[in-house]
N, CA, C and O of each residue as an XYZ file, in Angstrom:
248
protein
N     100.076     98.098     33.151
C      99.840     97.805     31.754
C     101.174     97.462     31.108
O     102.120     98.220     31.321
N     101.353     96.299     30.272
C     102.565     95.877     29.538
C     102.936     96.707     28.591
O     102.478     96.226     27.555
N     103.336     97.392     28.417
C     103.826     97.772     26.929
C     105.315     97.189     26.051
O     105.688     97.774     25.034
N     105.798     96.409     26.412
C     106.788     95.436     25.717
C     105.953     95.458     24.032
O     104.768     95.251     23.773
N     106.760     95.692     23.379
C     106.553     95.662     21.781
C     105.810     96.778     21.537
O     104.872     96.653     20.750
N     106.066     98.103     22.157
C     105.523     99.104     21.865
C     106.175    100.042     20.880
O     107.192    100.439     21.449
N     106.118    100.439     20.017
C     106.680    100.909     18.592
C     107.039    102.842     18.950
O     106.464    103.609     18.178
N     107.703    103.323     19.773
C     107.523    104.837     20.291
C     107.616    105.292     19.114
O     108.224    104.572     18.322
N     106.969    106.827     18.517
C     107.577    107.516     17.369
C     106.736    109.141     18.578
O     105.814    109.304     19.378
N     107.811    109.911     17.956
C     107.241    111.331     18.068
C     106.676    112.142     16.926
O     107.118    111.999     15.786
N     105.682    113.013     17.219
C     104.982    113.697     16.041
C     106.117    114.364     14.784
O     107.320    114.626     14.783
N     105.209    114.442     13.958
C     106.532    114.873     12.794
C     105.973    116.414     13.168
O     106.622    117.075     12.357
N     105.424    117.059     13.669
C     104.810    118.608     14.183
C     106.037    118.887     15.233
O     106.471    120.039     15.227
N     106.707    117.851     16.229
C     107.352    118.075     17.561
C     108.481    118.780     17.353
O     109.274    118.400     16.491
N     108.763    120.105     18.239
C     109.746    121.168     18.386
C     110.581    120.798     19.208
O     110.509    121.153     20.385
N     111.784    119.809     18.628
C     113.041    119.274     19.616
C     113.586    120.260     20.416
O     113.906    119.982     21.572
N     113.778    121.674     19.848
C     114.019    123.092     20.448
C     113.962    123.244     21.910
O     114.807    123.643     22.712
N     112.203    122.637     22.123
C     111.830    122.886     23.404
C     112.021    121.882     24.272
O     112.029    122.013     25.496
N     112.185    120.810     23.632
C     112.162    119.327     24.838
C     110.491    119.142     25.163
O     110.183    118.117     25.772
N     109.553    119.959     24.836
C     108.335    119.421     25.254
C     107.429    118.359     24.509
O     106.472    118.600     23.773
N     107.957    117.116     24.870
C     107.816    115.914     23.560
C     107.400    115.314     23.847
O     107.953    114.915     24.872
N     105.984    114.417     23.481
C     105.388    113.056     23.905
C     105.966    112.507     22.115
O     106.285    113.017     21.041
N     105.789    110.975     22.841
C     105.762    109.705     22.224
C     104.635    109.054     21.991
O     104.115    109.084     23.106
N     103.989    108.552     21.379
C     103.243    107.500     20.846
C     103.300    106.308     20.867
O     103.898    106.041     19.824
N     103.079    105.411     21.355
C     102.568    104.095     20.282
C     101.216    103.003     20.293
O     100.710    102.284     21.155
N     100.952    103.271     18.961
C     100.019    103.149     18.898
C      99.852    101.849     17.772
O      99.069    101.811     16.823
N     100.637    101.020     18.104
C     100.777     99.661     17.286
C     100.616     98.535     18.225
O     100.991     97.395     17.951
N      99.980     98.913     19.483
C      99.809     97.587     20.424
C      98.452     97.016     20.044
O      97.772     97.705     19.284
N      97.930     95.779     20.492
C      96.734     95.308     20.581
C      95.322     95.953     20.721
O      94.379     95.974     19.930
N      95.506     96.614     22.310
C      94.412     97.425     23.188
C      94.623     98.242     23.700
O      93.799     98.618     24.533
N      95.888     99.015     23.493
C      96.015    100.519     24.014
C      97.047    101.268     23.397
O      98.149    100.972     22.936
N      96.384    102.339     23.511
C      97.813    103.444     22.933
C      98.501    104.215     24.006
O      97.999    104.879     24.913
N      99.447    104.048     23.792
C     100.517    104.293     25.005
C     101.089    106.058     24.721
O     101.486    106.134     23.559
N     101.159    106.778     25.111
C     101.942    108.084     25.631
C     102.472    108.281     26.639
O     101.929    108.075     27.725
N     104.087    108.887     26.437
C     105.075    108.811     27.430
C     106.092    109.834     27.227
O     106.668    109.837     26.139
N     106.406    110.711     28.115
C     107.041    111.515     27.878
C     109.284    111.559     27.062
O     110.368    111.205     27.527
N     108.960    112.003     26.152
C     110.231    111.554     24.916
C     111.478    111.783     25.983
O     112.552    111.320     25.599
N     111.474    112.311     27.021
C     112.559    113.102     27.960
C     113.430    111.946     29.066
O     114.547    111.680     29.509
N     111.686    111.440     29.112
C     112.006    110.135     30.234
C     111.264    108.724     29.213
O     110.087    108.398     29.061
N     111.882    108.440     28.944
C     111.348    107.274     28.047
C     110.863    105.827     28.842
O     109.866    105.114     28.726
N     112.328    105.756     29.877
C     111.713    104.817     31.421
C     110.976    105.008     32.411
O     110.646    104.209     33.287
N     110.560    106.692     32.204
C     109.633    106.767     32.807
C     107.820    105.948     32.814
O     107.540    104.957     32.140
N     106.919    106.621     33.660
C     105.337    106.103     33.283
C     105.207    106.594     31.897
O     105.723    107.492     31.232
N     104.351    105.697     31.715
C     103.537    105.762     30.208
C     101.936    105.929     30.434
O     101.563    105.113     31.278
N     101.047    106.603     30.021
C     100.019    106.689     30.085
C      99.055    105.817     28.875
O      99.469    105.898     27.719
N      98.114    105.206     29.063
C      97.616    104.470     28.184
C      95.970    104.413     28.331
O      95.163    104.338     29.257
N      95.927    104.503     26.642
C      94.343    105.043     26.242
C      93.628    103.797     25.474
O      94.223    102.822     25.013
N      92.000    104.075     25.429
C      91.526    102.808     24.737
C      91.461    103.878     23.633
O      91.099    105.055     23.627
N      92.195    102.604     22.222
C      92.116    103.032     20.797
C      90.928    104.246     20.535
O      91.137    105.460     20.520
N      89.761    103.620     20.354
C      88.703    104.645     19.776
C      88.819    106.010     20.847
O      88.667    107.099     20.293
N      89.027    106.020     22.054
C      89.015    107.328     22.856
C      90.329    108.082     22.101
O      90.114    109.069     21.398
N      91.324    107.706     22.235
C      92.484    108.268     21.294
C      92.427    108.581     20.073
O      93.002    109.614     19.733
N      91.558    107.596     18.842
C      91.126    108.636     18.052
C      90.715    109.590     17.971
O      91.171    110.514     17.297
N      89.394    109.602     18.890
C      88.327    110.726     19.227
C      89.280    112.289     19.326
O      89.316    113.362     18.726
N      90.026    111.575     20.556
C      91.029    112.607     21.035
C      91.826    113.533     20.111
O      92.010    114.735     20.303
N      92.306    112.747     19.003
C      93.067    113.275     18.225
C      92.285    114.137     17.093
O      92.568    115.270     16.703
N      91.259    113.318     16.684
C      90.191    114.385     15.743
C      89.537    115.022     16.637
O      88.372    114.635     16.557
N      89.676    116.004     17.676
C      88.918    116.664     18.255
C      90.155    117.527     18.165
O      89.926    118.515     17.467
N      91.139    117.496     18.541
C      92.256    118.615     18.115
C      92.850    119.269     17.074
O      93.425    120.353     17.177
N      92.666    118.344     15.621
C      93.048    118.264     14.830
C      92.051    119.253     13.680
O      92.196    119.743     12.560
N      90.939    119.177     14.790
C      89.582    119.743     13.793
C      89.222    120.948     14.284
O      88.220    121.499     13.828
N      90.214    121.723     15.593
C      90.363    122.982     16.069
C      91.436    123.888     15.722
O      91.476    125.015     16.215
């Protein structure tokens, strides 16, 4: 999956303290990308938009 022009931001919630940090971005076309903030060249994992919403209001609402 391409992610070239992918916009990374980390949560404004994220505890730099710990180093346990994902990235975001979620300004591409057809997927939202997550990747760990530690290894940035590392893999990126990538979701279809509406499942990533879902995802996020299912946590957000616990």
């Amino acid at each position: 999956m391409e992610l070239t022009g992918a916009t990374w931001r980390k949560s404004s919630r994220s505890n730099g303290a710990s180093g346990n940090c994902v990235e975001v971005a979620d300004n591409l076309p057809t997927v939202v990308g997550v990747r760990d903030s530690k290894d940035p060249t590392g893999p990126a994992l990538t979701f279809d938009p509406r499942a990533w919403r879902a995802f996020v209001h299912s946590i957000a609402t616990n």
